[in-house]
MIZA-356339 format. One record per residue (C-alpha): residue in one letter; z, y, x. Coordinates in pm, whole numbers, plus 50000, padded with zeros to 5 digits. Layout:
N
AZYX ...
REM end
This chain:
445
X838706030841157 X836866016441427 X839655992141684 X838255970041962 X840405952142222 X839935941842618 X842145909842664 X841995902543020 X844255873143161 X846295882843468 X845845857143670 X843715874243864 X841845902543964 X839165920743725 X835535920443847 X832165932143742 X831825905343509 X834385914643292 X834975954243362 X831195953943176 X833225938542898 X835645962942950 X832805991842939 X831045981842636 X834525981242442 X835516015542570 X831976034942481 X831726015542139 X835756031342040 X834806061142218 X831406066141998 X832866055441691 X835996081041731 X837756046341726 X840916032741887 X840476011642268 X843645981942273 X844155968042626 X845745935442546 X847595915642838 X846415877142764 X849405863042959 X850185831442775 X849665812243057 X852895824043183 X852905795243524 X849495815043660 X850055849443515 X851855873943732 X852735912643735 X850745919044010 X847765911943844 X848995928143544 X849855959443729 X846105953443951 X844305955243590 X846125987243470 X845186002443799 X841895992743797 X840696002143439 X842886038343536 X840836041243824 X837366033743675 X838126060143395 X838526033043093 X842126048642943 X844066026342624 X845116040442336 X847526009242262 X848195982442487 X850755950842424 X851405914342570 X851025880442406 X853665870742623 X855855889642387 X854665873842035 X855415840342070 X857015843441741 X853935847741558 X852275824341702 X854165799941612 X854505812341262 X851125814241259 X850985776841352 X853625765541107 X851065776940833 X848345760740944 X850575726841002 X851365733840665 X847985735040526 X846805700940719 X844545721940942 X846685715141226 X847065680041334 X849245662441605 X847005642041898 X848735620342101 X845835608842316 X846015612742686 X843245630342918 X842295604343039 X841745582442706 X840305611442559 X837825610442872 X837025572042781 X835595583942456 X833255611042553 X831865586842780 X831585561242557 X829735584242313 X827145597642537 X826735558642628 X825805550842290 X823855584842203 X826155600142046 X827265639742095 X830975637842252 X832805655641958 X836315641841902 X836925614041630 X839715623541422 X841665593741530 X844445609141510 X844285616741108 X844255582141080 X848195578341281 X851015569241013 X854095584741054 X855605549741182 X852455550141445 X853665587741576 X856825579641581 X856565549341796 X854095570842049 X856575595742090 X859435567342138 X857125562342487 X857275599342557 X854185608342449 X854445647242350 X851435655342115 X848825679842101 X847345702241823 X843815710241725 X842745727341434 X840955711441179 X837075725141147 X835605726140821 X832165707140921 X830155732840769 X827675759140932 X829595795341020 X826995822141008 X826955858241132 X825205889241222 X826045898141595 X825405928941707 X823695915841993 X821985888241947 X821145889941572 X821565859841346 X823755837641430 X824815801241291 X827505775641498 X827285742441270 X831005732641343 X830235694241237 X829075691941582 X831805703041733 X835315684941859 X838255700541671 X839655727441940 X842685724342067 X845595748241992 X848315740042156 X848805720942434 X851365690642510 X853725713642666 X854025734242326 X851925761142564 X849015779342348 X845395782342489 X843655812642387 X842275806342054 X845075806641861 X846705834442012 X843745857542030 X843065855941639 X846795863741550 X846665893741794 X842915904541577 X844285900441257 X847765920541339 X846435944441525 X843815954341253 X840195944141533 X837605953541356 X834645945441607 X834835918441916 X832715927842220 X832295902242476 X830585874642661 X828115850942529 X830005825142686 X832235826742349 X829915823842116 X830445787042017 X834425795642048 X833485826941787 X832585798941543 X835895781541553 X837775815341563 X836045827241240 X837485799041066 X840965801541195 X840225841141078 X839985826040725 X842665797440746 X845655826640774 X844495845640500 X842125874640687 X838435883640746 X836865881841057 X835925911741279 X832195918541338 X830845902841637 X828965909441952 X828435888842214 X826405903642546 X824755880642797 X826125874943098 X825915890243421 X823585873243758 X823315877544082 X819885897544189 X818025864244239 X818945855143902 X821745826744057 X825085829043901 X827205853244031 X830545836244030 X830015825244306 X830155855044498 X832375872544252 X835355874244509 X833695902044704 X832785918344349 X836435926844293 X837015963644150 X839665963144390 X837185954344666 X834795979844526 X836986004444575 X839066006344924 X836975980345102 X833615995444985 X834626026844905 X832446033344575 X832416059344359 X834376044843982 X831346065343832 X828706047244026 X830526011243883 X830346025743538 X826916040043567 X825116005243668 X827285983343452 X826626007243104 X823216002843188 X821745967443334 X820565946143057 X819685972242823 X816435990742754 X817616024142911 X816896028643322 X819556027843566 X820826062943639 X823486080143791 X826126094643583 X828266117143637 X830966113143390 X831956092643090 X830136116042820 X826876110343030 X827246073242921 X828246078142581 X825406098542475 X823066072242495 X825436043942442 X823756018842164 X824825979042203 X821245972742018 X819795985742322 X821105950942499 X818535927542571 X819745889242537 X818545877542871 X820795877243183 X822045913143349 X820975912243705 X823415929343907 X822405940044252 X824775954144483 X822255971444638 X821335990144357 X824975999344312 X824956014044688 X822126036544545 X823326043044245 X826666055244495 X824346080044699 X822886095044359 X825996106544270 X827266115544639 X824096136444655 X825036157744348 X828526156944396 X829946200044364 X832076208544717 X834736217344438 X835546181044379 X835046162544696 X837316189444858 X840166174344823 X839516137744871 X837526151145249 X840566171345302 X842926138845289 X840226121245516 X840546146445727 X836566156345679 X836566190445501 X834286211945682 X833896234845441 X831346242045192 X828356242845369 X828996213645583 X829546192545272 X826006207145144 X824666195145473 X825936161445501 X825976153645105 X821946142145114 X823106114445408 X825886100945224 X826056065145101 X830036063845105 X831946097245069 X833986081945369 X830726085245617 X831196119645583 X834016117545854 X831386105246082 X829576139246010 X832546160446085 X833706140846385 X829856149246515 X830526185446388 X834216192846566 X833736167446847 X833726157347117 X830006143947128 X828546123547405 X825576142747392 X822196118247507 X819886135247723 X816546118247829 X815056150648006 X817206175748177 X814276201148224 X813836201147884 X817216202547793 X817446233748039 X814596248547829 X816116243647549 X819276261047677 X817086289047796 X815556301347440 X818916291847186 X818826323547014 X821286349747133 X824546360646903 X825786337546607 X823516307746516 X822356306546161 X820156282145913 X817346306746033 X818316295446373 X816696263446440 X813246274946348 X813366303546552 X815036280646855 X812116251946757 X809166279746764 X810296296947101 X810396260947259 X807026247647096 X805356278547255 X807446278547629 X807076238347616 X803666226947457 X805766204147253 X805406193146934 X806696173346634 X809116142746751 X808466150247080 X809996185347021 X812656176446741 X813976143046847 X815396155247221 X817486182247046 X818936160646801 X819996134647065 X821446162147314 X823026175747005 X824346149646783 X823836117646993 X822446102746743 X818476096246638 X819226103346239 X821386125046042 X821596159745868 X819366183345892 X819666201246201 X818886235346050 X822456232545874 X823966213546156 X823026240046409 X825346266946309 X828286240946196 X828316231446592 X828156266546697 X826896282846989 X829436271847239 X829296234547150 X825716235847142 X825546251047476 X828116225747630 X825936196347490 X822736207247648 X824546208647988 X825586170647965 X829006178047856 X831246162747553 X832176188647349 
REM end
């Protein structure tokens, strides 16, 4: 059966960078009838924190993206470091006692001399005399896994053929100084246990996918199939970590106020071959859900185009299910006045604006008092309807000579005080005849 994983670190908060991760794992398990794993990367236990662990949870919850499984690496240290006693015990883990900064020396020295700045194997050469007299100064060592030399080779589902010639690499590190692990180690443990049988992520671990196919092998297992997207930029093609901090879902969502389906919706869909759309659930996306549809260039993300993307699905949104969420702002009008407003919506949250205009009180803005006594004179008697504001419109073109902007744009202003909005045919009876009245006499109501 069909398992991917999303292995975010929680030491901070997720963004669209890596919710599109997130995406392309949950519509690949979800196409396949396959499981989704949210794995907690927290092995960096000084900067992880609960907070963020308890942020991520929310924010995958909120954007739809549910877990079938979910665990912490923080709790398998165990086999880690069984996992590391076998490869110690098959040579391909070797102790490094060189410092940072000695190990800085080198690189430069290489890429003095023309050389690539891949790691030397000195330590291979250490007797056990030499490593015991370096850790008589209190030198703690480090441990990197030993890489074949030979070429790895692929088929990634994104970006076809793919070969990583580890003889050009340094030997990756393991485990740190402080017996801490990085993420390598860790990560292919977690694959292998947890039965991955496809990795979905960034391109940025491509090179890393080389190293971690080997490590696949060293323990005894096959590695999962791969598929590496590219990476998301900015609308002018600049990175986008840069402004990532105001890309937070969290920010998205209560500072922004976006619809989780909009966020979905764009990210599913930038750097592939289908067009941008508006969805308005899950099974929308999944229908046409294909990661060979990815193109290998950059994803431009533009959160501009997520604003309209926002208003798409605002402007289609039933009464039946923004009902409650205008009812806790305060902003349910009813059905009709959600019909009205819906089309001006970028933010479901601007339709308090609209109600406030609605209910009242409105300063109402009038340029021309004559006319607005006109207009007073020839509102249509009894209840005001949709018909209405034709009939009001048509008895004031005739009794006025007006026309066009010069007709519409007064009554708006006296009405709403404000130049743009809903149209006033559906406004007109939301007001009511009372209001309306009140407004074209100068008063707030």
């Amino acid at each position: 059966m069909t398992k991917v994983r999303f292995a975010p670190s929680p030491t901070g908060k997720l963004h669209v960078g890596n919710v599109r991760t997130a995406i392309f794992n949950y519509l690949f398990a979800r196409k396949a009838g396959g499981t989704f794993l949210l794995r907690i990367d927290d092995t960096d236990t000084e900067r992880s924190t609960q907070a963020y662990e308890d942020g991520i949870r929310e924010d995958l919850t909120w954007l739809g993206i549910v877990w079938d499984e979910t665990f912490k690496q923080s709790d398998r240290f165990d086999r880690y470091d069984a996992a590391a006693q076998t490869l110690k015990e098959k040579g391909l883990l070797y102790a490094c006692y060189e410092t940072g900064e000695e190990l800085e020396r080198k690189r430069r020295l290489q890429m003095a001399n023309g050389r690539p700045p891949v790691y030397d194997r000195a330590a291979l050469e250490l007797t056990d005399d030499e490593k015991a007299k370096l850790e008589a100064e209190g030198r703690q060592p480090h441990w990197r896994f030993k890489l074949s030399g030979n070429p790895v080779e692929w088929d990634d589902m994104v970006r076809g053929h793919v070969a990583i010639e580890t003889s050009s690499l340094s030997d990756p590190i393991l485990i740190r100084e402080d017996g801490s692990y990085l993420y390598t180690l860790p990560s292919v443990v977690d694959d292998i246990e947890a039965k991955i049988t496809h990795i979905i992520r960034g391109e940025d671990h491509t090179t890393n996918s080389g190293a971690q196919i080997e490590i696949f092998e060293a323990l005894g297992a096959s590695a999962p199939v791969f598929g590496h997207q590219a990476l998301l930029v900015g609308a002018d093609g600049g990175k986008l970590s840069k402004r990532m901090g105001s890309l937070g879902i969290q920010d998205l969502r209560d500072e922004d106020g976006l619809e989780p389906m909009a966020i979905m919706s764009l990210l599913a869909k930038i750097g592939t071959s289908d067009p941008v759309d508006a969805f308005a659930d899950i099974d929308g996306l999944l229908e046409g859900f294909d990661l060979g549809k990815l193109s290998r260039s950059p994803a431009r993300f533009d959160p501009e185009e997520l604003k309209r993307v926002n208003a798409k699905l605002l402007h289609a949104m039933p009464y039946i299910e923004a009902k409650k969420r205008l009812a806790a702002m305060g902003a349910d009008g009813g059905e009709d006045f959600w019909n009205a407003v819906r089309p001006n919506l970028e933010r479901l949250a601007d339709a308090k604006a609209w109600a406030a205009l609605v209910e009242g009180p409105v300063t109402p803005v009038i340029e021309e008092a004559d006319y607005a006594e006109a207009a007073a004179q020839h509102l249509p008697e009894g209840a005001l309807t949709e018909a209405s504001w034709g009939e009001w419109t048509n008895a004031l073109k005739a009794a006025t000579g007006r026309k066009g902007k010069q007709l519409f744009m007064p009554l708006r202003l006296m009405l709403t005080g404000e130049p743009r909005g809903p149209e006033m045919a559906v406004l007109l009876p939301l007001i009511g005849r009372e209001k309306v009245l009140k407004r074209l006499k100068g008063e707030r109501a």
